[in-house]
C-alpha positions as CSV (number, residue, x, y, z in Angstrom):
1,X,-56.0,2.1,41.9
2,X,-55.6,5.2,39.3
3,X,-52.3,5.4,41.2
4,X,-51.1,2.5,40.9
5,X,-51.7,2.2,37.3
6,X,-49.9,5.4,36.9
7,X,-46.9,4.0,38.6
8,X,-47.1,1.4,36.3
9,X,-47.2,3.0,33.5
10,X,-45.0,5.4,34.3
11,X,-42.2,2.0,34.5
12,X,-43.4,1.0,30.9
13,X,-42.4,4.4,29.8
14,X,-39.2,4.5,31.2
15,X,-38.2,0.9,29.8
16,X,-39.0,1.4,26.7
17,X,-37.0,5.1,26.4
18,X,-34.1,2.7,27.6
19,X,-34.8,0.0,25.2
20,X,-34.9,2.7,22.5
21,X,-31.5,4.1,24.1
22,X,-29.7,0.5,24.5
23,X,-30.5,-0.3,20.7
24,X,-29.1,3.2,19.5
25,X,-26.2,2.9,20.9
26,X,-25.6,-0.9,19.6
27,X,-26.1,0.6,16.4
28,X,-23.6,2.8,16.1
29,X,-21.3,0.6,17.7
30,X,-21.8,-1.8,14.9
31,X,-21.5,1.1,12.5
32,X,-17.9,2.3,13.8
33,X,-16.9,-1.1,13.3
34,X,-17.0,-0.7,10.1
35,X,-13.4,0.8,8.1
36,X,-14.5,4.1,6.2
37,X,-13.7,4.1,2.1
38,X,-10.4,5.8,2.8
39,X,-7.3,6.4,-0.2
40,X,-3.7,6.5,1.5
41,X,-0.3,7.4,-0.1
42,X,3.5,7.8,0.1
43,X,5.8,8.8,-2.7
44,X,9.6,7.8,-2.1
45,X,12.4,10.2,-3.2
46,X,15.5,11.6,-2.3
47,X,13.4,15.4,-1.9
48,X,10.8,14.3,0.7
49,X,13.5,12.7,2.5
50,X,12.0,9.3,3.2
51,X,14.6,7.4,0.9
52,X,16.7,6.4,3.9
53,X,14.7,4.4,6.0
54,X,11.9,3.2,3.4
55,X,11.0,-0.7,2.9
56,X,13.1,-2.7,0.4
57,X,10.3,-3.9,-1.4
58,X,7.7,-1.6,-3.3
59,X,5.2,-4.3,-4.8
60,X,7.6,-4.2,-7.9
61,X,9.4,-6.5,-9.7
62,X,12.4,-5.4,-7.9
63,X,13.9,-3.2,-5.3
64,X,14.1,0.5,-5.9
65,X,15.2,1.8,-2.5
66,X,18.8,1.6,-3.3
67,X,18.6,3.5,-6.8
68,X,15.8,5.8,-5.5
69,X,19.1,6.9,-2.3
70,X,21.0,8.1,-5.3
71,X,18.9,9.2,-8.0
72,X,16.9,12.6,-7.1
73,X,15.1,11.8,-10.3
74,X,13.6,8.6,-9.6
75,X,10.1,8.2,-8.1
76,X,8.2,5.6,-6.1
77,X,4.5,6.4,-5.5
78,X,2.1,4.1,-3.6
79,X,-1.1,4.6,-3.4
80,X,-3.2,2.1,-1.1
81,X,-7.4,2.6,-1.5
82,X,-9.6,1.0,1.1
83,X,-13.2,0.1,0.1
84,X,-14.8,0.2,3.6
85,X,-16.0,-3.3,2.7
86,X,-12.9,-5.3,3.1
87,X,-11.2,-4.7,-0.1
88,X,-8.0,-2.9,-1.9
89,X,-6.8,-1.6,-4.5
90,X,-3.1,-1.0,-4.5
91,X,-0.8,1.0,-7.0
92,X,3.0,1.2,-7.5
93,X,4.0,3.7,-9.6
94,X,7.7,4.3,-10.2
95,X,8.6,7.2,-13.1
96,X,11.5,9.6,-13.2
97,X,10.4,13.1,-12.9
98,X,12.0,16.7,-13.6
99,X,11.1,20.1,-11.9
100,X,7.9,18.6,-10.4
101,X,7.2,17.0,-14.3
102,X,7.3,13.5,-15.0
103,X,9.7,12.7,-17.6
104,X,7.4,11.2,-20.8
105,X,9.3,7.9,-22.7
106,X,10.8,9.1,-25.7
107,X,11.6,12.6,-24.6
108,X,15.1,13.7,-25.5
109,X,17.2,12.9,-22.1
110,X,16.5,8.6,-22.3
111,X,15.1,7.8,-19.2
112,X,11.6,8.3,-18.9
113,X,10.1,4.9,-17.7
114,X,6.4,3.9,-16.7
115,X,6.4,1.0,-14.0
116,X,3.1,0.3,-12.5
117,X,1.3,-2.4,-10.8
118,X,-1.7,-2.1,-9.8
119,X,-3.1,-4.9,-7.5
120,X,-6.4,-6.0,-4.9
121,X,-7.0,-8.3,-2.5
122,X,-8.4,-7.9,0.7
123,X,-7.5,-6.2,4.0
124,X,-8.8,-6.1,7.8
125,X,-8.7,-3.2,9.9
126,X,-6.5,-3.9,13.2
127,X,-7.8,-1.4,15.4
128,X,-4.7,0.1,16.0
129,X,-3.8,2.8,13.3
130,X,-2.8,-0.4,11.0
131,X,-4.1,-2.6,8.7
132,X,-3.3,-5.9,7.3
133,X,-3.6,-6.3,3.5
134,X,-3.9,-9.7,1.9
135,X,-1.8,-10.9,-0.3
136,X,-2.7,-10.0,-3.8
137,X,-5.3,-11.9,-5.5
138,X,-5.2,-10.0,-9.0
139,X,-2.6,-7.8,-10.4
140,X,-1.3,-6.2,-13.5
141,X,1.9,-4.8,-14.8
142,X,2.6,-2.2,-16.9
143,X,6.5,-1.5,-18.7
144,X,7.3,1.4,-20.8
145,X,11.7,2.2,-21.0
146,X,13.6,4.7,-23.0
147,X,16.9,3.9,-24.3
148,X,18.8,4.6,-20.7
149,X,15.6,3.6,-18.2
150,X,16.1,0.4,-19.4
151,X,19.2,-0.3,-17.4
152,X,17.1,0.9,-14.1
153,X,14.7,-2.1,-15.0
154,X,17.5,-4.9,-15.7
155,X,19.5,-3.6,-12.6
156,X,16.5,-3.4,-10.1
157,X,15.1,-6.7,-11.9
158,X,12.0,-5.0,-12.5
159,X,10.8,-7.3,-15.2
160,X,7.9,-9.8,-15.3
161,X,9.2,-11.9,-17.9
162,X,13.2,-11.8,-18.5
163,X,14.8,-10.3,-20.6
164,X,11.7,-8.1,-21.7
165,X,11.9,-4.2,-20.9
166,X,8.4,-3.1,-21.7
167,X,5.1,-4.5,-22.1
168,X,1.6,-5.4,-20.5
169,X,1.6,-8.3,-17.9
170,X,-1.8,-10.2,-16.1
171,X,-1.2,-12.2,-13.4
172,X,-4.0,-14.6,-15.0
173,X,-1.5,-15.0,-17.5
174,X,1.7,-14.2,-15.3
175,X,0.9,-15.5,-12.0
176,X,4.7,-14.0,-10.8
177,X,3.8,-10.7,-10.8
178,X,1.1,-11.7,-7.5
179,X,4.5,-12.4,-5.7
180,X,5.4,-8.9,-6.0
181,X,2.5,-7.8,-3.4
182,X,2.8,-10.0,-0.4
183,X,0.7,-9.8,3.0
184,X,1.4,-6.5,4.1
185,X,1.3,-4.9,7.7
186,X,0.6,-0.8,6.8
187,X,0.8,1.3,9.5
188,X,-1.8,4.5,8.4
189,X,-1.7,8.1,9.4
190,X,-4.5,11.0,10.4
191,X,-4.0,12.9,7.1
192,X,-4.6,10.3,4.1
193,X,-0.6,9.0,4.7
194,X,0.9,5.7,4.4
195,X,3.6,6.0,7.7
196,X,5.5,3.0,6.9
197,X,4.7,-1.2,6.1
198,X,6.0,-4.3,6.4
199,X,5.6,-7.7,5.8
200,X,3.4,-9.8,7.9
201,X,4.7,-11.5,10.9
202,X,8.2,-9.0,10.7
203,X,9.2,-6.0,12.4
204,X,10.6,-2.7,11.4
205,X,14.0,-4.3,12.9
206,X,13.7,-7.3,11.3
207,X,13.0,-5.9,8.1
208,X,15.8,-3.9,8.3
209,X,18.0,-6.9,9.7
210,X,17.6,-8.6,6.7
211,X,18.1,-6.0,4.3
212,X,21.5,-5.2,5.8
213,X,22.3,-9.0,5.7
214,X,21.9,-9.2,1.8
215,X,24.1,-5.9,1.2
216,X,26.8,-7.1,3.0
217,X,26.2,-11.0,0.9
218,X,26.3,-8.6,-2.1
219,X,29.7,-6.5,-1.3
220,X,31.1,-10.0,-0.2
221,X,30.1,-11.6,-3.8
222,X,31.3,-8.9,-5.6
């Protein structure tokens, strides 16, 4: 009888160390399911030789990608910051810069600029190395020119409002500038990088399809 109890017992043991087991290792399933607060960035120029092939849209007012080809002093930074709990914040910051410096509005050469918009929404992590960011639900806009920056903003169309070169936008007031930062498709790297984006539901080729087909309606217009 004292033996068969043992046995018994013995079983009781053993299921529960499994129980314990099973329900530690659902746990930190369910925790890796969850996205890490990361911060991920890219900053466009001619110098880090990621001008060629970047997207022709940076969540600005307008697209850079052409100017930022032929201007080594013309910056794009974006910065995308993930919460871990669903959310973004996303910044594009486009300035001129000099010898690693940014150039300040008002200095002597003209064409300091500040261009920023910083926007959130929400996002889901796909699993793959990508994520997919809403589009935004809030966003500001912020314009600073000099006396020659102001031609990059009326060239790019970097403007909120036409015909004004500086200023302080909401989109509660503005509700344009939430255009600007459509759903996005980022694809993320190891090391804190943005690799590349896209809009959702295109491709790389796509993308690039249709950015070769307005250049081409452009040199045809003019």
């Amino acid at each position: 009888m004292k033996k068969a109890m043992a046995v018994i017992l013995t079983g009781v043991v053993t299921l529960g160390l499994v129980g314990c087991g099973s329900g530690s290792e659902s746990g930190n399933k369910d925790t890796a399911k969850k996205t890490m607060a990361e911060t991920y960035t890219i900053s466009f120029n001619q110098n880090n030789g990621n001008t060629v092939d970047m997207p022709a849209y940076q969540f600005l007012g307008g697209d850079l990608s052409g100017m930022i080809n032929y201007e080594g002093r013309l910056y794009t930074d974006i910065t995308l910051e993930l919460s871990g709990d669903g959310t973004y914040e996303l910044t594009s910051d486009a300035y001129t810069g000099s010898n690693g410096e940014r150039i300040e509005v008002g200095a002597g050469d003209g064409i300091g600029i500040v261009c920023i918009v910083s926007a959130e929404g929400t996002y889901e992590d796909n699993g793959d190395g990508t994520v997919t960011v809403s589009a935004a639900e809030h966003a500001t806009f912020k314009l600073e020119t000099d006396t020659y920056s102001k031609e990059i903003v009326s060239n790019a169309g970097l403007a909120a409002v036409e015909g004004e070169d500086s200023g302080e936008y909401d989109s509660d007031d503005t509700p344009g500038i939430l255009d600007w930062i459509p759903e996005t498709v980022f694809t993320l790297g190891e090391n804190g990088e943005i690799v590349t984006y896209v809009k959702a539901g295109e491709t790389e080729e796509t993308s690039e399809a249709d950015t070769a087909a307005e250049e081409e309606t452009a040199i045809a217009s003019d």
